[in-house]
C-alpha positions in Angstrom: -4.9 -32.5 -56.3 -6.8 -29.9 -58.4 -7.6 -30.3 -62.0 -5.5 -29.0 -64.4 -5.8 -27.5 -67.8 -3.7 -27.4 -70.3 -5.5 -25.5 -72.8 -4.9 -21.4 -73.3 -6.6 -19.3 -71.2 -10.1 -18.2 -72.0 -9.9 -14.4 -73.2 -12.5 -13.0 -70.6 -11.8 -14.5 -67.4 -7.9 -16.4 -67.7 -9.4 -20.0 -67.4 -9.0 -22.0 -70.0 -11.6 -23.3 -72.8 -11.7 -26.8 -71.4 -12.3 -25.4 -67.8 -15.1 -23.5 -69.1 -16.5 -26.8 -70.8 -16.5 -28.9 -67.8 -17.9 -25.7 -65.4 -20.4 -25.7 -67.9 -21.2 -29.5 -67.8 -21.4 -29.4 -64.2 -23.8 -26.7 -64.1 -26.1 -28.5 -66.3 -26.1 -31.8 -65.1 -26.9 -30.4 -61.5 -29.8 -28.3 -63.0 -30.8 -31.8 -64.5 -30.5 -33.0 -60.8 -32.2 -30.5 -59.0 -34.8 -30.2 -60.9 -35.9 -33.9 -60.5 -35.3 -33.9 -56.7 -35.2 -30.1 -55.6 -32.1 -28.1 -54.4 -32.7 -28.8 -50.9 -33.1 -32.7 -51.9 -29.9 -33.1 -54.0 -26.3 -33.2 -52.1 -23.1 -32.1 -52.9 -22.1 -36.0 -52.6 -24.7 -36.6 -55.1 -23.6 -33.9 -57.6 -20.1 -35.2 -57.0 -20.6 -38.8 -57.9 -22.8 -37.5 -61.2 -19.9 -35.4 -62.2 -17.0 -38.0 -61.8 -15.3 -35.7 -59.1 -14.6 -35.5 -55.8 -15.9 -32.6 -53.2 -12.5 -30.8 -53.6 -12.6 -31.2 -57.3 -16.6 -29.6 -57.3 -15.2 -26.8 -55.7 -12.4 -25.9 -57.6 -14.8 -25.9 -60.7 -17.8 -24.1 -58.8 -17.5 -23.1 -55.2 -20.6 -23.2 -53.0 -23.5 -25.3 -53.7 -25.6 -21.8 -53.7 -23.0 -20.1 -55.8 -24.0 -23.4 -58.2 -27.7 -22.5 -58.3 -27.2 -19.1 -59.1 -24.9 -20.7 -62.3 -27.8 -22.4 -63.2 -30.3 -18.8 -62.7 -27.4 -16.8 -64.9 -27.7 -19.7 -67.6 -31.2 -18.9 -68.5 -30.8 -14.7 -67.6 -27.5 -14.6 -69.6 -29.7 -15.4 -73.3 -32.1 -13.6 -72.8 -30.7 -10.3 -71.2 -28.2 -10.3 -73.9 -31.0 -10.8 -76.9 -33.6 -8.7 -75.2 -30.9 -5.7 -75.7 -30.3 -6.2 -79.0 -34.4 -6.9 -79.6 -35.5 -3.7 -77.5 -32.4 -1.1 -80.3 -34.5 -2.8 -83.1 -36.3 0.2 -85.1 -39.4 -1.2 -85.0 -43.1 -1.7 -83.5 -43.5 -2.5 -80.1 -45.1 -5.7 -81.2 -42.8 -6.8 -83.8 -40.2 -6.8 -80.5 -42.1 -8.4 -78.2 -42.7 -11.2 -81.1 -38.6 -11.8 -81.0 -39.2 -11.9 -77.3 -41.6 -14.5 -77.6 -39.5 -16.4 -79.4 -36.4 -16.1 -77.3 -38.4 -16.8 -74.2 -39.8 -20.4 -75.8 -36.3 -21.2 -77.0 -35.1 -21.4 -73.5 -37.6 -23.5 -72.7 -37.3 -25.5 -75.4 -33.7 -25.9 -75.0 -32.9 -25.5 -71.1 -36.3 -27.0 -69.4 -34.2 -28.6 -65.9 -32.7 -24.7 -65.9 -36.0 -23.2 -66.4 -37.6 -25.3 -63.2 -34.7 -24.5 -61.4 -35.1 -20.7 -62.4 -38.8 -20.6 -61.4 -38.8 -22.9 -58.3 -35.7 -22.9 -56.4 -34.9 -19.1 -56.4 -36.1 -18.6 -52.8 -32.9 -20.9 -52.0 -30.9 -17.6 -53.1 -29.6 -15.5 -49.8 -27.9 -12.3 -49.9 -26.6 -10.6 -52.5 -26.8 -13.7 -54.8 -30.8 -13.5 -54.3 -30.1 -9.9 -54.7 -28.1 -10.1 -57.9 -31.3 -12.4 -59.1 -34.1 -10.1 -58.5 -31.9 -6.8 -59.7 -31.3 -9.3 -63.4 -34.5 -10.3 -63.3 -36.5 -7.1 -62.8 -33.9 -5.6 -65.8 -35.4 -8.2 -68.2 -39.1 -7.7 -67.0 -38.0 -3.5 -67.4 -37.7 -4.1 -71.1 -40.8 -6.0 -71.7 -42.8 -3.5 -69.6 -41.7 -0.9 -71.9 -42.5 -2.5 -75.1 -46.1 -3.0 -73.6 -46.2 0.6 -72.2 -45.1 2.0 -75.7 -47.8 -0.2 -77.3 -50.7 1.3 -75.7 -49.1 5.2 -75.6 -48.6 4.6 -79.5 -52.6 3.2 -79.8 -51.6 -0.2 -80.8 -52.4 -2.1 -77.9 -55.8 -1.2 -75.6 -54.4 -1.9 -72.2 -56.0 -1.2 -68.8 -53.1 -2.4 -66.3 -49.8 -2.5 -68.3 -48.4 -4.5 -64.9 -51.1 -7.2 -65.6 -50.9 -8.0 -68.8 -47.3 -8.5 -68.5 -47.8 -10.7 -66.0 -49.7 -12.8 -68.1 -47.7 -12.4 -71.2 -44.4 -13.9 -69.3 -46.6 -16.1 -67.1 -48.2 -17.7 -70.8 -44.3 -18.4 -71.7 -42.7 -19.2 -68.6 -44.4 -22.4 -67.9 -44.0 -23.8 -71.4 -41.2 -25.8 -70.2 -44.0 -27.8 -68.6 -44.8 -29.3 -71.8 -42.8 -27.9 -74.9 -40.4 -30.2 -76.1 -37.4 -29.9 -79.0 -38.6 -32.5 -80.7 -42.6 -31.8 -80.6 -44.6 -31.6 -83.4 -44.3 -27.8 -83.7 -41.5 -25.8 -83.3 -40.8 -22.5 -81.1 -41.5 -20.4 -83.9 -44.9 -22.0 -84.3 -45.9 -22.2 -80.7 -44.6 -18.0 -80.1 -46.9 -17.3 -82.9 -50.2 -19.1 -81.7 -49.6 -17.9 -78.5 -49.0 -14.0 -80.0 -52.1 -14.7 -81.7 -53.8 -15.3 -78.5 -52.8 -13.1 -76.6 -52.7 -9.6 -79.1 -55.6 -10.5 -81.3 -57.4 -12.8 -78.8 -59.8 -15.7 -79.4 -63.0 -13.8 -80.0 -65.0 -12.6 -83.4 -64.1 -8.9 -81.8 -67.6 -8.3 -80.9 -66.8 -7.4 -77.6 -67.8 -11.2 -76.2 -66.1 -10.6 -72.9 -67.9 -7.7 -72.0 -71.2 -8.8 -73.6 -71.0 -11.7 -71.2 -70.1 -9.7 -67.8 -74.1 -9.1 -67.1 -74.3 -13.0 -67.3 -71.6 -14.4 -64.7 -73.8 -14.1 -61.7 -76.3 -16.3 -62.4 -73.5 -19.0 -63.1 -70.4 -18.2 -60.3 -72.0 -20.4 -57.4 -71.7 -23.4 -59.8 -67.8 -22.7 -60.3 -67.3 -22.5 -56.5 -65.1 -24.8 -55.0 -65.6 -26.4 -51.7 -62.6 -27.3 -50.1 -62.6 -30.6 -48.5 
C-alpha cells in the first residue's frame, strides 16, 4: 500500500507538505549514501532499509534510482541558480557580484558536502535527457559567472588573458571546498570567500610583477620538479 498524506496539498506541485518533507529526507540521506560508497556501489535495497521503506514505497516518493541522483544534482543547482539571478540584477561591480557568488558557492559546501560529491563525481551516471538537463543547468550557472568576469576585464577592473581560464579556476578554487570546509570550523563561509577573493583578485604577491620576473628562471629548475612515474 502507498503512503498516504493527509496534509493539504503543496501549492506548486499538489503533493502535500509532509510528502515534500520525506522526498526531501530521502534525497538527502541517499546523497549521504552515495557519497560514502559511490552511486554504482549503493542499491536500491540499501537506500530502502536506510529510509524505513520498502522498494514500492521508494518509488512512490522518487521513481528511478537515476531520477534520485538527478534530485540530489537539482539540490545543489536549485540555490544557486536561484541566488545567482538575483546576484547577477544587482546594480553593482562585477566584483562586488562575483563576491556574493563566492559566498553562495562556500555555503553549499558548507551546508550540502554528500550533495556536492555527488554533484562533482557521479554526474557521468546521468543518461539522456537527465544528463542533458544537468549540463544545460549547469552551463546556465557557469554563463553568469563568465559574464561577471567578461565585464570585469571590458570595464578595466580585472587584467584577464583567457576569461575561460580563470573561471575555471575561480569555480575550481570553490568547488572542492567541500573536501575540507566544515560548518562548524574555525572560520566561517564568509571568512573563507574573502581569503579566497583576496587570493584570487589581488593575488599573493607585493605587485611587482613576481610571476613574470621569475619566468626567465624556471628552466634551470623544471627537471628537478619532474615526475618519474614508477
Amino acid at each position: 500500500m502507498q503512503p498516504t498524506d493527509t496534509e493539504e496539498s503543496h501549492p506548486k506541485n499538489g503533493r502535500t507538505a509532509k510528502f515534500e518533507r520525506r522526498r526531501n529526507e530521502i534525497i538527502d540521506l541517499s546523497a549521504r549514501l552515495f557519497a560514502q560508497h559511490s552511486f554504482a556501489g549503493t542499491g536500491v535495497a540499501e537506500i530502502s532499509d536506510e529510509a524505513g521503506l520498502g522498494k514500492g514505497g521508494l518509488y512512490y516518493y522518487i521513481g528511478s534510482k537515476e531520477t534520485l541522483l538527478i534530485e540530489i544534482h537539482e539540490r545543489v543547482m536549485d540555490p544557486l541558480i536561484e541566488a545567482t539571478a538575483r546576484i547577477e540584477a544587482i546594480d553593482s561591480s562585477p566584483l562586488i557580484r562575483l563576491r556574493l557568488i563566492s559566498e553562495t558557492l562556500l555555503q553549499v559546501a558548507s551546508d550540502r558536502p554528500d550533495h556536492l560529491w555527488v554533484f562533482m563525481h557521479e554526474y557521468r551516471a546521468l543518461h539522456g535527457e537527465l544528463l542533458d538537463r544537468f549540463r544545460r543547468r549547469r552551463r546556465q550557472y557557469e554563463e553568469v559567472v563568465f559574464k561577471l568576469f567578461e565585464q570585469g576585464a571590458a570595464e578595466g577592473a580585472f587584467q584577464i588573458e583567457d576569461v575561460r581560464i580563470t573561471v575555471l579556476g575561480f569555480l575550481g578554487m570553490h568547488n572542492f571546498a567541500y573536501q575540507w570546509l566544515r560548518a562548524d570550523g574555525p572560520l566561517t563561509t564568509r571568512e573563507i570567500s574573502e581569503a579566497f577573493c583576496r587570493i584570487f583578485f589581488e593575488g599573493i604577491t607585493d605587485g611587482s610583477g613576481a610571476i613574470g620576473a621569475v619566468a626567465d628562471d624556471l628552466d634551470q629548475y623544471r627537471h628537478l620538479a619532474a615526475l618519474h612515474w614508477t
